[in-house]
C-alpha positions in Angstrom: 27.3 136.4 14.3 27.7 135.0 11.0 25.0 132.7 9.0 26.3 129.2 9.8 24.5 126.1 10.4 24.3 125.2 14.1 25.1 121.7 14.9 21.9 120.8 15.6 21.6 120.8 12.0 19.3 123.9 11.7 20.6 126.9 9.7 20.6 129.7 12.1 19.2 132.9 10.8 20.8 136.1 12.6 17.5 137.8 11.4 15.3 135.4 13.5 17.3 136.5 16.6 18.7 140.2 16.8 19.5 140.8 20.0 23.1 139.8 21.5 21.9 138.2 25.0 19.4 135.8 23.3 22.2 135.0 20.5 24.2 133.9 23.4 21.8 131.4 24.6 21.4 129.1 21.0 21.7 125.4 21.4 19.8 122.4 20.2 16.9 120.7 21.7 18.6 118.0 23.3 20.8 120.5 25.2 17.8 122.6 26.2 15.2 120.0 27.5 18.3 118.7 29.9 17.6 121.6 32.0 13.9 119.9 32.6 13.9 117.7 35.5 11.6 114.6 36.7 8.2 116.2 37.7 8.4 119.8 36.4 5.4 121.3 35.3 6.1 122.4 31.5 3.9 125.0 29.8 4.1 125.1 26.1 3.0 127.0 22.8 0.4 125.5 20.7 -3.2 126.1 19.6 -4.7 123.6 17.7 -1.7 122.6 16.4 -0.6 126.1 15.2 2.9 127.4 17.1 3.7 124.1 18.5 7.3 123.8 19.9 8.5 121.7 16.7 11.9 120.2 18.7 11.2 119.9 22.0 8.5 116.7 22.0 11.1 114.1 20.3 13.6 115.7 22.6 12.2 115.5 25.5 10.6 111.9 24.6 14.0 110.4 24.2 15.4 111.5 26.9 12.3 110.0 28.7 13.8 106.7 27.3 17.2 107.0 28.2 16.2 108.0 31.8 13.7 105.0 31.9 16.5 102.3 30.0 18.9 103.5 33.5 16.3 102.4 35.8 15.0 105.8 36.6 11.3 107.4 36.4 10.9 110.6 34.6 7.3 111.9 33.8 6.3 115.6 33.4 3.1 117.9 34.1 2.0 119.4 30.2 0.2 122.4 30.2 -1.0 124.1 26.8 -3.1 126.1 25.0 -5.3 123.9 23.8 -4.8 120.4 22.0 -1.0 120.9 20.2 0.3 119.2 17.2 -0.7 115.4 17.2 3.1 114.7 16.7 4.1 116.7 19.8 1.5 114.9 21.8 2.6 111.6 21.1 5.7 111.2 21.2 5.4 112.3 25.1 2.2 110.2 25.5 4.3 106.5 24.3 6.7 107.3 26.5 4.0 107.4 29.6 6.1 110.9 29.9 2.9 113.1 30.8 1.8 112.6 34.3 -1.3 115.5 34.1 -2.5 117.0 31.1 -4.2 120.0 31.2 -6.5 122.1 29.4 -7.3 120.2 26.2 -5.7 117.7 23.8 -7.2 116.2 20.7 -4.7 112.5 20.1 -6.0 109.2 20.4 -2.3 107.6 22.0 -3.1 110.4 24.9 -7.0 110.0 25.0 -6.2 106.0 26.0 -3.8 107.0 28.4 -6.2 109.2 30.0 -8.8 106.5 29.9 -6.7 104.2 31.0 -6.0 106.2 33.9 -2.2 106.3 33.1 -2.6 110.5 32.5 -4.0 112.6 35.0 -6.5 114.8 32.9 -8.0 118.1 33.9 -10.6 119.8 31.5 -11.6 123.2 31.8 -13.3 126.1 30.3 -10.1 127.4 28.0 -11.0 131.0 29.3 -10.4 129.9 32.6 -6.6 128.6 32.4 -4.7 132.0 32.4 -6.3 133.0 36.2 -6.4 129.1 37.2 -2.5 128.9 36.7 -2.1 132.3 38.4 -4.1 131.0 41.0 -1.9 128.5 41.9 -3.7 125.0 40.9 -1.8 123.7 38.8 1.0 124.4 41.3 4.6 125.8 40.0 5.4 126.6 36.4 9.3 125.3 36.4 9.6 125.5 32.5 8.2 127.4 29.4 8.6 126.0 26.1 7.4 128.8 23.3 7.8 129.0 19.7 8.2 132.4 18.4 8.7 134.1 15.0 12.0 136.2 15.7 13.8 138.1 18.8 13.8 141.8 18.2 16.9 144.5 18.6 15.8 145.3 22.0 14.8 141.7 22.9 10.9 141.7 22.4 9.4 138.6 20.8 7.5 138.2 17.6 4.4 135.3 17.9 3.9 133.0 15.6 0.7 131.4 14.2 -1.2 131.2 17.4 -0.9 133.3 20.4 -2.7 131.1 23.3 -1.4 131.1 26.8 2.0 132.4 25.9 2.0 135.6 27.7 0.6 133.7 31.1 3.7 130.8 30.9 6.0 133.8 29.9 5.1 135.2 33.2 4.7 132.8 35.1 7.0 130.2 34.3 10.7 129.8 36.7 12.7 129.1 33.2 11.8 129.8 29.7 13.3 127.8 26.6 12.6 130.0 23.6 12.0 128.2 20.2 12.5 130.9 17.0 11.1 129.4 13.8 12.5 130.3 10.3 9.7 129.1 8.5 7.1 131.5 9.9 7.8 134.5 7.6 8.6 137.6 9.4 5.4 139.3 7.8 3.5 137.8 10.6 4.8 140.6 12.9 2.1 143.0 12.9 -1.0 140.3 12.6 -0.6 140.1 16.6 -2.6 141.7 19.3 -1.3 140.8 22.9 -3.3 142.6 25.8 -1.0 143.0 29.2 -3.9 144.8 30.9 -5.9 141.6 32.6 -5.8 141.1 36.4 -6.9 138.9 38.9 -10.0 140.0 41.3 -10.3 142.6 43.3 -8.1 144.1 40.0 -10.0 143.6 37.4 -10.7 146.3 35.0 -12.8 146.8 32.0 -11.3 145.3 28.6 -12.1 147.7 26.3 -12.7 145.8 23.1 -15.6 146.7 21.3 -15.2 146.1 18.1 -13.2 142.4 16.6 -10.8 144.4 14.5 -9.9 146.7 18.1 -6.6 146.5 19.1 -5.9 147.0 22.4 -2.2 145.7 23.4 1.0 145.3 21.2 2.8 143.2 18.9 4.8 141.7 20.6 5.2 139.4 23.5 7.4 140.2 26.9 10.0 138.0 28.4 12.3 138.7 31.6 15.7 137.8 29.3 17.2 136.4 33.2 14.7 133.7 33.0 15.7 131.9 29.1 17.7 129.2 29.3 18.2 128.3 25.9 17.4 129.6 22.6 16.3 126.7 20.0 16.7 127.7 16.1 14.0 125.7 14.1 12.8 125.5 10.6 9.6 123.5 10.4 5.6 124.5 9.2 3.1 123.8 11.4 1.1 120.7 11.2 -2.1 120.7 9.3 -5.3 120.5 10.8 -7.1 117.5 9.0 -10.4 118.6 7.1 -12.4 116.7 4.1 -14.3 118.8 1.9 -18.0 119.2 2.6 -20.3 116.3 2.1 -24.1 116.1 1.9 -24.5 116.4 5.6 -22.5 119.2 6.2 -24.1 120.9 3.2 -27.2 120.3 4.7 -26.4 121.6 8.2 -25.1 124.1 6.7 -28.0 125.4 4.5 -30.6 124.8 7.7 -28.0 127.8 9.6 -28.3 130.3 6.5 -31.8 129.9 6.7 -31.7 130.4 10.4 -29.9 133.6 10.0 -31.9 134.6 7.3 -34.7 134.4 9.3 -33.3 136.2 12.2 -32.3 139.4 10.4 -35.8 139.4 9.0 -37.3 139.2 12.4 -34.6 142.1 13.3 -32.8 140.4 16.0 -29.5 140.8 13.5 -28.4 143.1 11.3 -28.9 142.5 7.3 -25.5 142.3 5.7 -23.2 141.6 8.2 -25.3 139.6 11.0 -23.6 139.6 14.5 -19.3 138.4 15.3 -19.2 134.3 14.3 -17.2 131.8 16.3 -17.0 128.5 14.8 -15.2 125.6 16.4 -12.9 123.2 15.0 -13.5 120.4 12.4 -15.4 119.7 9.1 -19.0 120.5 9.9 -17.9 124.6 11.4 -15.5 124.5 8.5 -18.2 123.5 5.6 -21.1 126.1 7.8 -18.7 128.9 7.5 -18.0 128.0 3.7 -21.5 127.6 3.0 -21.6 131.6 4.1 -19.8 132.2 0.9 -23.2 131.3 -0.8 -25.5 133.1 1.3 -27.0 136.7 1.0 -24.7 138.1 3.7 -21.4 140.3 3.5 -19.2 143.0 6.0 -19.3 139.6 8.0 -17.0 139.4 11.2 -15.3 136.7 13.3 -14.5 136.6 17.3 -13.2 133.1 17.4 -10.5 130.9 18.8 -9.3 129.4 15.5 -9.3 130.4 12.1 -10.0 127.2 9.7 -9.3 127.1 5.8 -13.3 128.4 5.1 -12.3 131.6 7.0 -9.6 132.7 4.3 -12.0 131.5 1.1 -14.5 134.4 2.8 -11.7 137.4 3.3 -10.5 136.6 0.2 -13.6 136.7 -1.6 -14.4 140.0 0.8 -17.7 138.4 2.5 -15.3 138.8 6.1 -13.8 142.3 6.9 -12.0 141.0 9.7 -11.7 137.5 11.7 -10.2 137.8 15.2 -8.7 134.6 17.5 -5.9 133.0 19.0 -4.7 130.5 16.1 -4.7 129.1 12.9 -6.4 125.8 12.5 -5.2 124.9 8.3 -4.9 122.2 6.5 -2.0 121.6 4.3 -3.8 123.8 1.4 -4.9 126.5 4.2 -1.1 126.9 5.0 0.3 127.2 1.7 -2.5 129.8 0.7 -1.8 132.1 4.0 1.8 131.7 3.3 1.5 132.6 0.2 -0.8 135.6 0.6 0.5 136.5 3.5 -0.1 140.2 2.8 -3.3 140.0 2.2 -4.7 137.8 5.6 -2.0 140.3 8.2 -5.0 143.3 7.1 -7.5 140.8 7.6 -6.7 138.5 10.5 -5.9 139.6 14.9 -4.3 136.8 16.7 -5.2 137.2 20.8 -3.9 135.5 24.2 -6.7 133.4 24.6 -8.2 135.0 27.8 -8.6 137.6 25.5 -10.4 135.4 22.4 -12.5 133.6 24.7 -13.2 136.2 27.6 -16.5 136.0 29.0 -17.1 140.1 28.7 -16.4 140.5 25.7 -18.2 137.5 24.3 -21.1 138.9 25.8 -20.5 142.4 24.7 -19.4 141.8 21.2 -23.1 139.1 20.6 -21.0 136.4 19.3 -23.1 133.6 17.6 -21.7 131.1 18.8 -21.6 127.7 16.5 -19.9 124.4 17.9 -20.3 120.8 17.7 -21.0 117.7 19.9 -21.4 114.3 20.2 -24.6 114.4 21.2 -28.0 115.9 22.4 -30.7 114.6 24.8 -34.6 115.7 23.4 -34.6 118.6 26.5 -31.9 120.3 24.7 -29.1 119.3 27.2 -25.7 119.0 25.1 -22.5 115.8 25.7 -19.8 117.5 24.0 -16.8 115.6 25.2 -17.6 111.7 26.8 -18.4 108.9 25.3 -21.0 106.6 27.3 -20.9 109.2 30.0 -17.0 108.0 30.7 -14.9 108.1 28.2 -13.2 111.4 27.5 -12.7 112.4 23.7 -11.1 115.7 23.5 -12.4 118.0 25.9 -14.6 121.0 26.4 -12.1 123.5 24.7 -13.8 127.1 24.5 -17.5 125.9 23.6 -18.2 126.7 27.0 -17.1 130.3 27.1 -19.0 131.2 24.1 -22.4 129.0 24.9 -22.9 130.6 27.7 -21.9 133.9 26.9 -23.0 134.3 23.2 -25.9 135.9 21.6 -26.6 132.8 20.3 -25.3 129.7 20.8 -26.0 126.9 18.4 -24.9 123.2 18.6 -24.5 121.1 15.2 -23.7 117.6 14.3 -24.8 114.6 12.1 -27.9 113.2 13.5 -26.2 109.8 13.8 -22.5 108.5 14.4 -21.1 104.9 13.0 -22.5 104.6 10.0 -25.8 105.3 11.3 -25.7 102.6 14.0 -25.6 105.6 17.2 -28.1 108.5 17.5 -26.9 112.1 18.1 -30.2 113.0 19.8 -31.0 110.8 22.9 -33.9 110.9 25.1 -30.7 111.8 28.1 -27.2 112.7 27.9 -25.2 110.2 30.3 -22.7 113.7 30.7 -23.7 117.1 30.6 -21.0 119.7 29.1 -23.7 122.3 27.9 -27.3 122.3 29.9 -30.7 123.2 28.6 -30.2 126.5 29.9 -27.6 127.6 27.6 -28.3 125.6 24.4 -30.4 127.4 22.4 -30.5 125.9 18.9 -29.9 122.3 17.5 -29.1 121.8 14.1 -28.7 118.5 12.1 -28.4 117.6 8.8 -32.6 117.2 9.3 -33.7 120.3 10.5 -32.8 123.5 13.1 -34.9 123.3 16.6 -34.6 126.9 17.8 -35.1 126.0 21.1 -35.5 129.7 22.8 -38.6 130.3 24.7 -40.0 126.4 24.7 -41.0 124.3 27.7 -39.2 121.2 28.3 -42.1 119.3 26.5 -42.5 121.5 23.5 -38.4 121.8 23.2 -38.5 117.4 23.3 -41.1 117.5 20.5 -39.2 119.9 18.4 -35.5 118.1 18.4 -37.5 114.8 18.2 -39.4 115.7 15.2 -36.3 118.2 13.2 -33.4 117.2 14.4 -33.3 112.9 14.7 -32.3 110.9 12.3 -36.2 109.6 11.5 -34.9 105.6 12.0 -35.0 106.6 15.3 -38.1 108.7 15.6 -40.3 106.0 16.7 -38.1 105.4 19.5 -38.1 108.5 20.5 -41.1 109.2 20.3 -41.9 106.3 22.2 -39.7 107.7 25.0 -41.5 110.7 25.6 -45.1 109.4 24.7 -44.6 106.8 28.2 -42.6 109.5 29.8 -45.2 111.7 30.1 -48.2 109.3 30.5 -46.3 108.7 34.1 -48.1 110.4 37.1 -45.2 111.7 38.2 -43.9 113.2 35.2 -43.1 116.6 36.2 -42.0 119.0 34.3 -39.4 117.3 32.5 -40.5 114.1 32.0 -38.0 110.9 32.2 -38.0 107.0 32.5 -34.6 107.2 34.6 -34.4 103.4 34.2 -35.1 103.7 30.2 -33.0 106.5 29.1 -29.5 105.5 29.4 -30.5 102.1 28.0 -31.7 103.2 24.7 -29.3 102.0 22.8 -29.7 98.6 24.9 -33.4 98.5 24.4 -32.6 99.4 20.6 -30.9 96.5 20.1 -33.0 93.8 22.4 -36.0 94.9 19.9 -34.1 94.5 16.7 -35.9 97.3 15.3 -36.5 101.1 15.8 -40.0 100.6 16.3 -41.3 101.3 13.0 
C-alpha cells in the first residue's frame, strides 16, 4: 500500500501499520466511533494525558450532537487509565456524553458535572481497576479505544507513551478501535515492559519483579485481530502536563525531604547513595522534590512510579537515576521536546508497565518504595483528605496514592501549609473525608517543617504537625483546639470537639482573628 494521504486528512504511514489485515481496516474517526452505540461502555488509552486517543473525543462528541439535534439521547460509560488529556475529557463532558466515569479524571468541565450529579463517578484505588473490570463491575466492555505506536509484520502492537490499562481493555473489550500515531517515534519500541502473567484469585501467582529495571513480559501488546474494527491513522503529540518552575514553597518542601532522607540513611534505615525505589505523584510540588534530588548528596537513585514528570529526565540525564520505572509520561511541553529529542538516551533509562503492574500492591511492598504524594489537606492526628473539598466536593480522585501509602516503606504526604492565598489551612484539627488514615500516613511535610509521625501517640503526633507543619497564623487556633480537646473528661485517646472541628474555618472567621 502506497504512502498516500487518507481522506481523513492524515498521511498514512505504511511503516506505522505492517501487517495486511490491520491495513485493511484504516478509516477516519468519524467512521470508527459510528460503530459505538447509545450506552456502551468505552475503555480508552491515556495516563495522565500521555497516549490519549488524539481523534476519537471530538469524534465521538459531535456525533453526540448530531444524535441529540434529531431528538435522540446518546451518552456513554468512559473508562481509563487514569485522568486523559484535558481536551479528550471535555469535549465528551460539554456534550453531557459521559454517563459514568471511572477511575480518575483531573478537568474542571467533568469535575462540575460530577458534582453536579450529571456524571456518575466512581473512584478507586488505580491498582484495583484491572481485576474490578474483570470482575464484572463495571459490567460489559463493548468498545476499546487505544493509541499505539505502530502494528508489527505479524500483527503485534507497539505502546506508546503510557501503557495503563491497555492490555485489560484489549482483553476484555467486545470491539477494539486501534489508533496508530506517527508522531510517537518508532524508537519507543523497546522502552515497554507488558506482563501477561497476572490472574485473578484462586490464580494468583508470584510477580517476580525484584528489581525496577526487571523485565518480566514483552514489548509489545496482544490483540485478537477478529475483534478491530477500525484502524485510525493519527499524527498528533501528546498534551503537556502543566508544571511551573519551583517556587519558595516547593524549595522548601523540598529541602525538609533531603534532610529527611539524609537523616534516615544515617540512622541506617536506607542505604547511602542510592536510598530506597521513589514514587512521586503528579504536579509541581513531587516535580520541584524530585528536582531538588539533583542537589542532594545522593546518586544510583531508582524510581517505581506511575508517571515520569520533566524532574525525572533532568536526574537520568545528569546520571543521579539509573533507571525510573511506571506506566506514563506526565511532560510538559519542554519535557516532550527533550524525550523526543533524546530519545535514545531515556529507552536505556526509562520501563513503561500496565498499571496493575506499576502500582501492584506486592511489589510495592517488596521493592520499599518511598512513597511521596500530595493532598489537600491533613487533620493534626495525621489523618490525610486527598481528593474532596468540604468533605463533598470531588477534585480529582485518589489515583495510585493509595496503593503506594499503604504499601510503601515510607509513605510521605506534602503540600503548602495553606491554600487561597493563605486564606485555608492544609492542617485542620479533622479532615471532613478521609482518603489516607492515621495508620498509613507516616510523614507530613510542609513548606514549615517534616513531622515524622512513626511511632507517636495520637497526642504527641497532634503536637508535632501543629507545631512543624501549620502555617503559624493558624497555630494559635490550633493549638487552641487541642489545648480544650484534651482538657474534656472524655477525651480519650484521641481527643476531639466533634462540634468544633469541622467548623474551624467558621469559628475562624466569627473571631476575625487567628487568635494571636
Amino acid at each position: 500500500m502506497s504512502n498516500a494521504v487518507h481522506h481523513s486528512g492524515t498521511a498514512y504511514d505504511p511503516s506505522r501499520i505492517r501487517h495486511p489485515h490491520f491495513q485493511g481496516l484504516v478509516t477516519d474517526a468519524t467512521s470508527a466511533v459510528s460503530r459505538i452505540a447509545n450506552g456502551d461502555t468505552v475503555a480508552i488509552s491515556g495516563f495522565a494525558s500521555a497516549g490519549t486517543p488524539k481523534a476519537f473525543a471530538a469524534a465521538l462528541a459531535e456525533r453526540i450532537r448530531t444524535v441529540r439535534a434529531r431528538g435522540g439521547n446518546f451518552s456513554v460509560n468512559l473508562l481509563t487509565g487514569a485522568s486523559v488529556a484535558n481536551e479528550t475529557e471535555a469535549a465528551l463532558a460539554e456534550v453531557d456524553g459521559i454517563a459514568l466515569r471511572m477511575p480518575y479524571q483531573s478537568e474542571p468541565t467533568a469535575r462540575r458535572a460530577i458534582n453536579a450529579g450529571r456524571m456518575d463517578y466512581v473512584d478507586i484505588h488505580l491498582s484495583h481497576v484491572a481485576q474490578q473490570v474483570w470482575e464484572g463491575y463495571y459490567g460489559n466492555v463493548d468498545v476499546a479505544v487505544v493509541e499505539v505506536a505502530a502494528i508489527t509484520d505479524d500483527g503485534k502492537l507497539v505502546p506508546s507513551m503510557s501503557v495503563g490499562n491497555n492490555k485489560t481493555w484489549l482483553e476484555v473489550a467486545d470491539k477494539v478501535i486501534l489508533e496508530v500515531n506517527s508522531w510517537v517515534p518508532l524508537g519507543v519500541e523497546g522502552m515497554h515492559d507488558v506482563y501477561y502473567g497476572t490472574a485473578l484469585p484462586p490464580d494468583r501467582r508470584p510477580i517476580m519483579l525484584t528489581r525496577p529495571d526487571d523485565r518480566i513480559g514483552q514489548f509489545h501488546l496482544e490483540v485478537d485481530p477478529a475483534k478491530v474494527i477500525a484502524v485510525v491513522p493519527t499524527s498528533a503529540k501528546d498534551s503537556e502536563s502543566a508544571l511551573t518552575a519551583p517556587d519558595i514553597v516547593s524549595e522548601a518542601i523540598a529541602g525538609h525531604v533531603v534532610e529527611f532522607f539524609e537523616h534516615e540513611v544515617a540512622r541506617g534505615r536506607m542505604p547511602a547513595g542510592s536510598l530506597l525505589p521513589l514514587q512521586a505523584g503528579i504536579g509541581n510540588v513531587a516535580n520541584a522534590v524530585l528536582a531538588g534530588l539533583a542537589a542532594g548528596p545522593f546518586s544510583d537513585l531508582t524510581c517505581y512510579s506511575e508517571v515520569i514528570q520533566d524532574s525525572m529526565l533532568g536526574l537520568i540525564r545528569e546520571g543521579k537515576v539509573s533507571h525510573a520505572s511506571a506506566t506514563a509520561l506526565a511532560l510538559s511541553r519542554a519535557g516532550l521536546e527533550e524525550l523526543v529529542d533524546n530519545f535514545d538516551l531515556y529507552r536505556e533509562h526509562i520501563t513503561l508497565r500496565p498499571q496493575e503492574i506499576s502500582n501492584h500492591p506486592e511489589i510495592v511492598r517488596r521493592l520499599g518504595i518511598i512513597g511521596m504524594n500530595g493532598m489537600l489537606e491533613a487533620d493534626v492526628y495525621g489523618n490525610v483528605n486527598s481528593t474532596h473539598v468540604g468533605g463533598t466536593r470531588i477534585m480529582n480522585g485518589i489515583g495510585g496514592s493509595g496503593d503506594f501509602t499503604r504499601n510503601g516503606y515510607v509513605s510521605m504526604f506534602l503540600s503548602p501549609s495553606t491554600a487561597k492565598n493563605g486564606s485555608v489551612s492544609a492542617i485542620v484539627p479533622m479532615v471532613p473525608h478521609v482518603d489516607h488514615t492515621e495508620h498509613d500516613v507516616q510523614v507530613i511535610v510542609t513548606e514549615h517543617g517534616l513531622a515524622d509521625l512513626r511511632g507517636l501517640s495520637p497526642r504527641k503526633r497532634a503536637r508535632l504537625i501543629v507545631g512543624h507543619c501549620a502555617d503559624p497564623a493558624y497555630r494559635p487556633l490550633l493549638h487552641d483546639y487541642l489545648d480544650r480537646a484534651e482538657a474534656r473528661p472524655d477525651a480519650g485517646n484521641t481527643p476531639h470537639i466533634l462540634e468544633d472541628a469541622f467548623s474551624f474555618h467558621t469559628r475562624l472567621a466569627a473571631t476575625g482573628s487567628m487568635l494571636g
